[in-house]
N, C-alpha and C positions, 0 to 999 in steps of 0.2 A: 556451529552456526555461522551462515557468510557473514549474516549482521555483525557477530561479536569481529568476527577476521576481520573485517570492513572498517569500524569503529577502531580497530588500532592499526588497520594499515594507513587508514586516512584521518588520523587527529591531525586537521590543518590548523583551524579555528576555533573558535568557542562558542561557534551556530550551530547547534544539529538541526534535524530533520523538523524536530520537535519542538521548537521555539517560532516554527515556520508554520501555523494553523490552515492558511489560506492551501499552500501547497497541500497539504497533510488531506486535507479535504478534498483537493482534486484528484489526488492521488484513490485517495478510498473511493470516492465514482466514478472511477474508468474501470476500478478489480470492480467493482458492485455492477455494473456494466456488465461487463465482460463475463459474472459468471451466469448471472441471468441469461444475456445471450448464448450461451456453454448449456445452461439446462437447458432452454426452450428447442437448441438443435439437438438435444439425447447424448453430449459429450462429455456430460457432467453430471451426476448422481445427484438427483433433486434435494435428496437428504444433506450430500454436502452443498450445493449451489446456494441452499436456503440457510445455512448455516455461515457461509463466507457473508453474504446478504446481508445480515444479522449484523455481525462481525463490524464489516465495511460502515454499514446505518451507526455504529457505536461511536469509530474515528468520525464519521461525518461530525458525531456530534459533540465531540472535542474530547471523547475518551480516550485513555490509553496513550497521549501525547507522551509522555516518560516513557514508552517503550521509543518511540524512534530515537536513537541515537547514531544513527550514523551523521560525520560532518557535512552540512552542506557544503561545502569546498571542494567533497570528497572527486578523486582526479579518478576513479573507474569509467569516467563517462553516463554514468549513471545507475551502473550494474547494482550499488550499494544500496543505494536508496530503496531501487526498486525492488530488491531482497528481503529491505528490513520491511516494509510494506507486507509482501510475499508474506515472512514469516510472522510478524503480527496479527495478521489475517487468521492465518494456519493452525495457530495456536489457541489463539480464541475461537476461531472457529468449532475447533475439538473440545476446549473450554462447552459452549454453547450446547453440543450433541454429547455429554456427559462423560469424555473421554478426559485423557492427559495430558498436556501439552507435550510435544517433542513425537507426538506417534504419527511419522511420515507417511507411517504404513497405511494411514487411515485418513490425514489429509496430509498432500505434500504439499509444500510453498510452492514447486517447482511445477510438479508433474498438475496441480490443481488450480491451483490460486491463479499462477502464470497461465494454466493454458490456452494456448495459441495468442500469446500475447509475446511482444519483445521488448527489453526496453528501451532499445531505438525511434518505439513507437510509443510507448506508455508514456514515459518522463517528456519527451516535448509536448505532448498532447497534453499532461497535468502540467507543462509551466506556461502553456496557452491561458487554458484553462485559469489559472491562479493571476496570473499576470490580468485577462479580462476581468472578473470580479474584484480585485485592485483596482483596476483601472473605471469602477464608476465611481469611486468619491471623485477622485478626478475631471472626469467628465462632467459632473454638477457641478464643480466648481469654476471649470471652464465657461 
């Protein structure tokens, strides 16, 4: 799994992904996004699009945080994050449609979860994202 390689090529810190709820959250609705947009154009298999859906709606709602473990520190430019995300998704996903986790065959992180997504565009878009909804206590208190 990239997450596990990811998680020991980048132990910088003692932050992971998963201590980060805000990110974690923006993160789960850009994939929740993206696969709804993936079923409605016919590129995504509704049965899995509604299952990633699912999935995404769970991290929204602060489950599953002890699966991200990759470091936020981590120096892949973001490829890690966006992997452990990927396969958390993936996983529960097939969790959800009565399958096993780890069966690629049937959803991949890559070829599903990712598709036509990069993480050049995901990861700034969720620290947008994270960073705004931080940024209203702020703003009130302003």
């Amino acid at each position: 799994m990239v997450s596990l390689r990811g998680s020991e090529n980048f132990d910088i810190s003692f932050q992971k992904l998963g201590d980060e709820p805000t990110l974690l959250r923006a993160l789960a609705r850009i994939k929740r996004a993206a696969a709804a947009a993936n079923r409605d154009l016919g590129t995504l298999d509704a049965r899995v699009a509604e299952a990633l859906i699912a999935a995404a709606d769970e991290v929204v709602a602060g489950q599953h945080d002890k699966q991200f473990i990759i470091d936020l520190l981590e120096g892949s430019g973001g490829t890690s994050i966006n992997m452990n995300m990927n396969e958390v998704l993936a996983n529960r996903a097939l969790q959800i449609i009565g399958e096993k986790p780890g069966r690629s065959d049937v959803i991949n992180p890559n070829d599903h979860v990712n598709l036509g997504q990069s993480t050049n565009d995901v990861l700034p878009s969720a620290l947008k994202l994270a960073a705004y909804e931080k940024s209203a206590a702020l703003v009130h208190a302003l």
